[in-house]
N, C-alpha and C positions, 0 to 999 in steps of 0.2 A: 504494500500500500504506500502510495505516494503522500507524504507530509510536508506541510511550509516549512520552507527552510528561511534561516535568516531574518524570522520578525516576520514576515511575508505574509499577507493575508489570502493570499491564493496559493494555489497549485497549479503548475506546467503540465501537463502528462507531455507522451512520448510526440515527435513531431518527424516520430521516421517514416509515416505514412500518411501522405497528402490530404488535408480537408477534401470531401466531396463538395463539386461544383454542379451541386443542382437544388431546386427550391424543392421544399418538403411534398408538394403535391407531384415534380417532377420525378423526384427519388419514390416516391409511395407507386407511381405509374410503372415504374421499369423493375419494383418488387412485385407488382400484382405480376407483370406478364411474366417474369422470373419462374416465381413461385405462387402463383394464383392457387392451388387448390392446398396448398400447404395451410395448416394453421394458424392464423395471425392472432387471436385472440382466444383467450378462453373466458367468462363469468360463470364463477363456482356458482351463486347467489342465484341467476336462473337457470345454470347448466346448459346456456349458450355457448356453442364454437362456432368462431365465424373464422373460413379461409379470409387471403387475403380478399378474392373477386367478393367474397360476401360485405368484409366489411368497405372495400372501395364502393360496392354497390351503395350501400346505407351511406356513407360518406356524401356520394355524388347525388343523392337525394335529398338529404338534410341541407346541401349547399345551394341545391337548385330551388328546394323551399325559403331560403335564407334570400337568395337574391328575390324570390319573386313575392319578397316583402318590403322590400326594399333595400334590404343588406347590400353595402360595396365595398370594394378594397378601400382600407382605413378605419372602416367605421370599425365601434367597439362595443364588443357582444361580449356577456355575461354569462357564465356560466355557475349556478347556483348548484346544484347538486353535490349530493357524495361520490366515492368513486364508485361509477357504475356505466353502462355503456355509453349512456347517452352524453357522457362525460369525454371519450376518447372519440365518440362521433364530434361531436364539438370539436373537439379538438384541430380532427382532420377535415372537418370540412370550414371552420373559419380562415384556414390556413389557404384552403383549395382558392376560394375568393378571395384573398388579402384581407379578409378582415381581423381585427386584432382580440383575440380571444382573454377577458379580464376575469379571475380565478375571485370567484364571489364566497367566501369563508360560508358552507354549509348550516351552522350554528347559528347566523345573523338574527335579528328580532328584527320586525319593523323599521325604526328607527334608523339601525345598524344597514340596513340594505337599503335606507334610502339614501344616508351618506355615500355607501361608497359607490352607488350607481350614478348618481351626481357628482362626485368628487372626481371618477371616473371618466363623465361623460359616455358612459352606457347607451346605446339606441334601443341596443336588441336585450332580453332576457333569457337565456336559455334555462328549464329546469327538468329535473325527473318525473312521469307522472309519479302521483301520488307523495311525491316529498314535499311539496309545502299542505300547510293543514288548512282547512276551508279560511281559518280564520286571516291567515297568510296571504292566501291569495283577494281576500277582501281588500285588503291592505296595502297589497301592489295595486289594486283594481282603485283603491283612492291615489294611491303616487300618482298614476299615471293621470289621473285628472287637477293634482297639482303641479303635476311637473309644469318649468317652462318647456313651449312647444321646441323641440318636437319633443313629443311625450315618448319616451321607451316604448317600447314592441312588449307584450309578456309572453312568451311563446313554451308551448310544451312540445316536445321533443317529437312525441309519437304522434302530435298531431298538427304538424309543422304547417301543413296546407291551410290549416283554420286558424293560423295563428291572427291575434289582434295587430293592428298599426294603430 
């Protein structure tokens, strides 16, 4: 294991092997056709395995629901969830359109998620079904009618098509 040397608040690893020169949607592309039927994921939790083509599928779906709400490269999308798929879908499909994926601490109250979605400049809301509690999503369902315009998106994952603007 590599340790700071010197006071050092970082670590080097090795640089005997060239960074890759390709954008994560670009590199995720040439792993599907690689290895498309391989593996990519496993969730103990539902006892979901998605090869790569699976999860690139759901990826390229979630992104195409993202743009055709108005999500674009820059804008920054929120992802409230614990870890679960719709967390690693997020992931790779903010990426697939540039837009900037902001990690919203699971735990938040109220309060807590109105700060850092506005401190953020959040548009979009990503979450799990059933992880926020009715009372929760009340409560986005008021943010979003005090936000200044443009109000956040509150979007659930599984049902991307209906999501609000």
């Amino acid at each position: 294991m590599t340790r700071p040397i010197n006071g050092l608040s970082h670590v080097k690893g090795s640089t005997a092997r060239p960074l890759i020169n390709a954008t994560i949607p670009g590199f995720m592309a040439e792993v599907r056709r690689r290895y498309g039927d391989r593996v990519a994921a496993v969730f103990s939790q539902t006892g979901e395995r998605w090869s790569y083509h699976d999860l690139m599928r759901r990826v390229d779906r979630l992104a195409a629901g993202l743009l055709s709400i108005g999500v674009y490269k820059g804008d920054r999308v929120g992802i409230w969830s614990p870890n679960r798929p719709e967390w690693v879908l997020a992931q790779f499909a903010t990426a697939r359109i540039g837009a900037i994926l902001v990690n919203i601490n699971p735990s938040y109250q109220s309060a807590e998620l109105h700060y850092a979605l506005h401190h953020a400049g959040v548009s979009t809301l990503i979450t799990a079904p059933g992880f926020a509690t009715p009372t929760i999503w009340q409560s986005c369902k008021s943010l979003r009618r005090s936000w200044p315009p443009p109000a956040p998106a509150i979007c659930k994952v599984k049902s991307c098509q209906s999501c609000a603007a």
